[in-house]
MDAnalysis code that builds the backbone (N, CA, C; Angstrom):
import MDAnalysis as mda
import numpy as np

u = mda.Universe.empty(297, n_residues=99, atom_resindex=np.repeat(np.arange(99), 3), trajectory=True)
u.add_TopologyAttr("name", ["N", "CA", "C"] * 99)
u.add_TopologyAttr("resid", np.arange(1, 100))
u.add_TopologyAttr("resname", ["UNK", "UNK", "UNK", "UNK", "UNK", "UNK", "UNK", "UNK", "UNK", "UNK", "UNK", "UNK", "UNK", "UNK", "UNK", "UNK", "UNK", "UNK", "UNK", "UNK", "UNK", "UNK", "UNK", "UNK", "UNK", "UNK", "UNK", "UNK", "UNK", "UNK", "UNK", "UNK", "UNK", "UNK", "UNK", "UNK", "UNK", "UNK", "UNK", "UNK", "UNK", "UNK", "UNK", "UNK", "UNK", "UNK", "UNK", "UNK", "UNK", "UNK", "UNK", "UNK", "UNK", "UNK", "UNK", "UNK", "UNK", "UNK", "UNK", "UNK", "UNK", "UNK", "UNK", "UNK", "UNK", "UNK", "UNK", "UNK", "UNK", "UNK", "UNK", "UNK", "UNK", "UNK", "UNK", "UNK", "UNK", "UNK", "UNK", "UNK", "UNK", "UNK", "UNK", "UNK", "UNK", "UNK", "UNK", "UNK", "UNK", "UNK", "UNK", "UNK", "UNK", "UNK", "UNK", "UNK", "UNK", "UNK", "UNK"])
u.atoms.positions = np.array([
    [0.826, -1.189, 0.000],
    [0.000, 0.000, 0.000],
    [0.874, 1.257, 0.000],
    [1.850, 1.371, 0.596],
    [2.581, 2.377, 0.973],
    [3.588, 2.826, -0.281],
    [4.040, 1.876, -0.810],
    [4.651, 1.462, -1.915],
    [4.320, 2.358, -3.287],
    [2.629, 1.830, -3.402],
    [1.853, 2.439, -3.756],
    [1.343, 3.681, -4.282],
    [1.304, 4.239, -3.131],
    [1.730, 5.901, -2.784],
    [2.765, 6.208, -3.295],
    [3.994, 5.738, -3.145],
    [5.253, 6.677, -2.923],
    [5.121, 6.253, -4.824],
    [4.760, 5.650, -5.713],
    [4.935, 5.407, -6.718],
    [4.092, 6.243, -7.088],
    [2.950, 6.421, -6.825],
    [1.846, 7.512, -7.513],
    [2.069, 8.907, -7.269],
    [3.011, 8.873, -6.350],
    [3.429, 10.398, -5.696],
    [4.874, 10.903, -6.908],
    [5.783, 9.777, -7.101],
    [7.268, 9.900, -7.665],
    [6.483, 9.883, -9.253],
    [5.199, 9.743, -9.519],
    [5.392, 9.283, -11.056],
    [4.784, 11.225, -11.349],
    [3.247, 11.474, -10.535],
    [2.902, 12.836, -10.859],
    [4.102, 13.942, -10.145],
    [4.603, 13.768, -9.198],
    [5.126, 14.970, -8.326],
    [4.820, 15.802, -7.944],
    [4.994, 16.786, -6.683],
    [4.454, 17.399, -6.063],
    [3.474, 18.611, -6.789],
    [2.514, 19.380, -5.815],
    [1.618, 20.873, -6.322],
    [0.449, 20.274, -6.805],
    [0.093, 19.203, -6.970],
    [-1.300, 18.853, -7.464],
    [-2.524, 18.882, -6.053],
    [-3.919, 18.862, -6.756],
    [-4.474, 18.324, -6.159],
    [-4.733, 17.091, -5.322],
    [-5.184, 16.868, -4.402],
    [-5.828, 15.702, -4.054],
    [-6.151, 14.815, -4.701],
    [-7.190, 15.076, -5.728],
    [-7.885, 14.444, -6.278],
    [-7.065, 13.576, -7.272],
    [-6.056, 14.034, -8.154],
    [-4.867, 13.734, -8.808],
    [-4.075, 12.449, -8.310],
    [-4.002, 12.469, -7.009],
    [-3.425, 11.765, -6.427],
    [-3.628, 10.109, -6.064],
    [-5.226, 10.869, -5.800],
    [-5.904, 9.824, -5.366],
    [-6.459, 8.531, -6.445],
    [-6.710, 9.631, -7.698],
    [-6.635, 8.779, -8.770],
    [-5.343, 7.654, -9.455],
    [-4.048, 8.308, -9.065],
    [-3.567, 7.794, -9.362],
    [-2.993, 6.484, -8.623],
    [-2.834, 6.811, -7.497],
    [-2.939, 6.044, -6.039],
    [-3.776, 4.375, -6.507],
    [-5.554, 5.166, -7.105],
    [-6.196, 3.831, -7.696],
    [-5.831, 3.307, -8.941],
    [-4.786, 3.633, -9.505],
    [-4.542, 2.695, -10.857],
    [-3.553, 2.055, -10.118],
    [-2.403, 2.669, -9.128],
    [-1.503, 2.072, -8.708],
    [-2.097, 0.268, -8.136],
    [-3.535, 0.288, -7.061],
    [-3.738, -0.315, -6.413],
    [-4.435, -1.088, -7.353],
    [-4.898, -1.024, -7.943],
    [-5.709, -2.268, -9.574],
    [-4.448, -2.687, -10.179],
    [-2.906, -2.370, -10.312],
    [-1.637, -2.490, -10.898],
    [-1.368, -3.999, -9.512],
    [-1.654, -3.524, -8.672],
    [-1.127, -4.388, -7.771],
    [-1.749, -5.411, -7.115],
    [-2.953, -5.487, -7.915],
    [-4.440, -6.107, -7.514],
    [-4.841, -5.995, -5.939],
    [-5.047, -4.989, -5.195],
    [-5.767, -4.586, -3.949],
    [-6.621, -4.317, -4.221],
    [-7.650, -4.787, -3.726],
    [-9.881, -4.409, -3.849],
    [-9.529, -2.927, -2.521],
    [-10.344, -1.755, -3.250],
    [-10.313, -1.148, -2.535],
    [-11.606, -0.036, -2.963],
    [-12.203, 0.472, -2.157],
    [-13.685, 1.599, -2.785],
    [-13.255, 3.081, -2.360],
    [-13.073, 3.535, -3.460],
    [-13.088, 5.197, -3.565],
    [-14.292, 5.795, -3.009],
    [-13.727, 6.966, -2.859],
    [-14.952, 7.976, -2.318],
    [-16.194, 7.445, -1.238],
    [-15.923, 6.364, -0.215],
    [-16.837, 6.004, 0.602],
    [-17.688, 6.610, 1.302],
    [-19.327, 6.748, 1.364],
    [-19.236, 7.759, 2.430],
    [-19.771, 7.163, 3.589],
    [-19.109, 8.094, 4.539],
    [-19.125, 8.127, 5.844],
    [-20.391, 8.446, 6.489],
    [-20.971, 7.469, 6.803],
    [-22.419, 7.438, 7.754],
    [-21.946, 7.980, 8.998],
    [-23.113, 8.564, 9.476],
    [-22.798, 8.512, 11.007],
    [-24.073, 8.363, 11.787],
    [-23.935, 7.475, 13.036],
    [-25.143, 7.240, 13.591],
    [-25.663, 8.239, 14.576],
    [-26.904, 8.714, 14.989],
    [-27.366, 9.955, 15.681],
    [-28.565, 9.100, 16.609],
    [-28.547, 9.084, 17.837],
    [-29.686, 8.153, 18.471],
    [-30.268, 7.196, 17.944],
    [-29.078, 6.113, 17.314],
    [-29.265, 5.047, 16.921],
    [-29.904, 5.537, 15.304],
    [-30.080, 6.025, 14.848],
    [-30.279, 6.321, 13.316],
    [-28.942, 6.403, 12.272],
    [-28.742, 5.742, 11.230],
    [-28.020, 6.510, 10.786],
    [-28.347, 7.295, 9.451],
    [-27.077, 8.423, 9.413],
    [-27.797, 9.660, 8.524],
    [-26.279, 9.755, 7.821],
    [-26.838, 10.393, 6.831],
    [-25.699, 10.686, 5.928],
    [-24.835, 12.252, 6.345],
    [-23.646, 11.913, 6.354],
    [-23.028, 12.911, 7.125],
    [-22.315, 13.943, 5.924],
    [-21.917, 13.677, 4.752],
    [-21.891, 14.259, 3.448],
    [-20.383, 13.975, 3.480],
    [-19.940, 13.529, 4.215],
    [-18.496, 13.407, 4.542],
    [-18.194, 11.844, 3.424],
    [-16.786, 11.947, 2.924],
    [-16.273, 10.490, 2.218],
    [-15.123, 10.314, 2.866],
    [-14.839, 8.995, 2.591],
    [-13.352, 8.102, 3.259],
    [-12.708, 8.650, 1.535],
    [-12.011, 9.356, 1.503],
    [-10.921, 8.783, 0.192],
    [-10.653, 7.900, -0.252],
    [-10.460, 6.729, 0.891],
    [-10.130, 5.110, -0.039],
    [-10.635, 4.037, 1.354],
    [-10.769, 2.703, 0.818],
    [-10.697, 2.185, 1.636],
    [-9.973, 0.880, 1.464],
    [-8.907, 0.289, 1.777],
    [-8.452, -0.658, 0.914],
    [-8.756, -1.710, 1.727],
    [-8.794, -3.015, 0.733],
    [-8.549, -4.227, 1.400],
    [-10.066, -4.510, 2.603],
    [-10.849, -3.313, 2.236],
    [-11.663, -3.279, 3.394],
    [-11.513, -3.372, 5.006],
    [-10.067, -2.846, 4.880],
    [-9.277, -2.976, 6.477],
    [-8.373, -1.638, 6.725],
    [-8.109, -0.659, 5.857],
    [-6.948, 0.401, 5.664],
    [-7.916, 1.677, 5.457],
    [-8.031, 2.516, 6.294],
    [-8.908, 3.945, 5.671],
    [-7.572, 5.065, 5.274],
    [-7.646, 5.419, 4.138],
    [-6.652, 6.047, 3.510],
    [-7.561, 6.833, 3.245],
    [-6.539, 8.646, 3.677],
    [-7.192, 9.828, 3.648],
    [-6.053, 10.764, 2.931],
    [-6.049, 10.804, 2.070],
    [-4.811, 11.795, 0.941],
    [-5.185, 13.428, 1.152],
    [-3.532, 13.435, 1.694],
    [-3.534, 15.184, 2.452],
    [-2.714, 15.624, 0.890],
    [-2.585, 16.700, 0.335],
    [-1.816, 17.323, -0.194],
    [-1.363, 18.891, 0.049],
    [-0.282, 18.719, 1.874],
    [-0.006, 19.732, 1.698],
    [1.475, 19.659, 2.609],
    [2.204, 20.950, 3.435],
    [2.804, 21.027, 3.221],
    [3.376, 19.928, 4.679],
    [2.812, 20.126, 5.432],
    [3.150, 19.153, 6.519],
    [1.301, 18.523, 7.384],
    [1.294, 17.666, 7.709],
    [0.459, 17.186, 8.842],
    [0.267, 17.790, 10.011],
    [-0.607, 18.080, 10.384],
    [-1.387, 19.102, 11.126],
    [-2.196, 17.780, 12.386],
    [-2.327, 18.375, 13.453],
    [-2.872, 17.581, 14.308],
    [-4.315, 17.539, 14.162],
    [-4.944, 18.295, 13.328],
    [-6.521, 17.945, 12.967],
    [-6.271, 17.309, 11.832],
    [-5.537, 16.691, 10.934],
    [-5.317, 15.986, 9.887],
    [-5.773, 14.479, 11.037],
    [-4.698, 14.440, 11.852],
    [-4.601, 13.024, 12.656],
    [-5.916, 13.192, 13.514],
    [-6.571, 13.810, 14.081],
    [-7.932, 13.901, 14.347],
    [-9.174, 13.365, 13.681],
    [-8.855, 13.723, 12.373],
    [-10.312, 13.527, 11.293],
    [-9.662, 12.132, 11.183],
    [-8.991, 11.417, 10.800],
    [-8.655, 9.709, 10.738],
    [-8.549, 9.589, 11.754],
    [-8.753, 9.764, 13.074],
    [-8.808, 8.826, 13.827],
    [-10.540, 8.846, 14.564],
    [-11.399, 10.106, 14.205],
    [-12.542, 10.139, 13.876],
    [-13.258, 9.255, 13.192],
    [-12.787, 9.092, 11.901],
    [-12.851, 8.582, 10.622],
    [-12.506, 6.523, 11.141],
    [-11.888, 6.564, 11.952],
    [-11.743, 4.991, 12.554],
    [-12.494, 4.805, 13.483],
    [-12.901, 5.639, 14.418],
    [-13.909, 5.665, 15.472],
    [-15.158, 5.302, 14.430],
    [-15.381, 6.199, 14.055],
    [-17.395, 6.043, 13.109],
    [-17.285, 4.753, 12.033],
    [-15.840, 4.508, 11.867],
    [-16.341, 2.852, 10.694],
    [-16.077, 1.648, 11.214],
    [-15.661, 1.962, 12.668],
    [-15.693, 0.882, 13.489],
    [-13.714, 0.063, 13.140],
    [-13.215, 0.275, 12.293],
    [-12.209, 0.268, 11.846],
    [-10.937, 0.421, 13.075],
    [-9.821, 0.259, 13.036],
    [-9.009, -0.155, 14.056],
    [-7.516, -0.072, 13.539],
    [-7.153, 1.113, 14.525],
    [-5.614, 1.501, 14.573],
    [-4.694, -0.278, 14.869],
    [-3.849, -0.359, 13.994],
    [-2.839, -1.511, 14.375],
    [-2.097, -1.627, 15.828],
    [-2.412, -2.601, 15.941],
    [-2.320, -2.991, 17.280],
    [-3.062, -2.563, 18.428],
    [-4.226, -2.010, 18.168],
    [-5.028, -1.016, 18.757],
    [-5.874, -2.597, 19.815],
    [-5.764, -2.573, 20.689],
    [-6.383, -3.170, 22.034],
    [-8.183, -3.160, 21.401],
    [-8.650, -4.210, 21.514],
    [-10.546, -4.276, 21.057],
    [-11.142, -3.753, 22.392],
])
């Protein structure tokens, strides 16, 4: 997966969009045969209902990896906030993360 990235990142190079990235990111991951769903969106439940929150996962690979493509200049502690948000609401699980 990571691999991945750094190949879709070294082939366009830096100043692009997101979106650029992310696309390319998914030819990388069909190159390498990983099942993975673009643009997921993110439910969220409200007193047991759930509602559409308008929010998407960027990727989801393997149905086990939530991949969220930043394009900027460094990582920001609300970057690591919204994914670990983003693992809280899909029920999804930091590695090695205690159940």
């Amino acid at each position: 997966m990571i691999g991945a990235a750094i190949e879709g990142h070294r082939h366009l190079g830096p100043g692009l969009l997101e979106s650029a990235y992310e696309a390319c990111l998914c030819r990388e991951l069909e190159f390498r045969q990983l099942s993975f769903e673009r643009q997921e969106p993110l439910r969220v439940s409200h007193k047991g209902q759930s509602v559409d929150s308008g929010y998407r996962l960027d990727l989801v690979a393997e149905g086990l990896v939530v991949v969220e493509i930043k394009a900027v200049d460094a990582l920001l502690p609300i970057h690591q906030a919204q994914v670990l948000t983003y693992l809280r609401l899909t029920g999804l699980r930091l590695r090695g993360e205690k159940q």
